[in-house]
C-alpha positions in Angstrom: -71.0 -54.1 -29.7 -74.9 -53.2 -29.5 -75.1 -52.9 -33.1 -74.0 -56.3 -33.1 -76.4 -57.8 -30.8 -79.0 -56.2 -32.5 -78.2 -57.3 -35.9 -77.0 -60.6 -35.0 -73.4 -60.1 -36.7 -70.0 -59.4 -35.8 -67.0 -57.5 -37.6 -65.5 -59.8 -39.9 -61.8 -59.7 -38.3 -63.5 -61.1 -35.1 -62.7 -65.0 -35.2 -65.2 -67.4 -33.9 -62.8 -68.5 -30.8 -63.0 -64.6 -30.1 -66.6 -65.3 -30.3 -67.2 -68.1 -28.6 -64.7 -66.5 -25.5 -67.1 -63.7 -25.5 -70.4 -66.0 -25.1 -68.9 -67.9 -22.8 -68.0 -64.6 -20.6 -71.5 -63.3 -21.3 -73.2 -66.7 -20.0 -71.1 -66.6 -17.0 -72.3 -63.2 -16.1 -76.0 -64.0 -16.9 -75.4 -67.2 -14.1 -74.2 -64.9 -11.6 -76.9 -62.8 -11.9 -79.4 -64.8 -11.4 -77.7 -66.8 -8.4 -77.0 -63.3 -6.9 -81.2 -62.7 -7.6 -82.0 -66.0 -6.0 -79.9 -65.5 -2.9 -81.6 -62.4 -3.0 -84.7 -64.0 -2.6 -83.9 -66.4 -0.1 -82.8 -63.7 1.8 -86.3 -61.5 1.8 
């Protein structure tokens, strides 16, 4: 999965709804991160 971060491609019996699930789980992650850092903050 790295490999294909870093060169920007993905195996070619990946669809692009398979893709697009896997953004949207990545973006969902990313938001909860940085709500769990900002409560973090508020909290300090």
């Amino acid at each position: 999965m790295l490999e294909w971060l870093e060169s920007n491609t993905a195996p070619e019996n990946v669809t692009q709804e398979q893709i697009a699930a896997h953004d949207g789980m990545i973006e969902s992650w990313i938001e909860e991160y940085w709500q769990k850092q900002d409560q973090v903050l508020e909290n300090s």
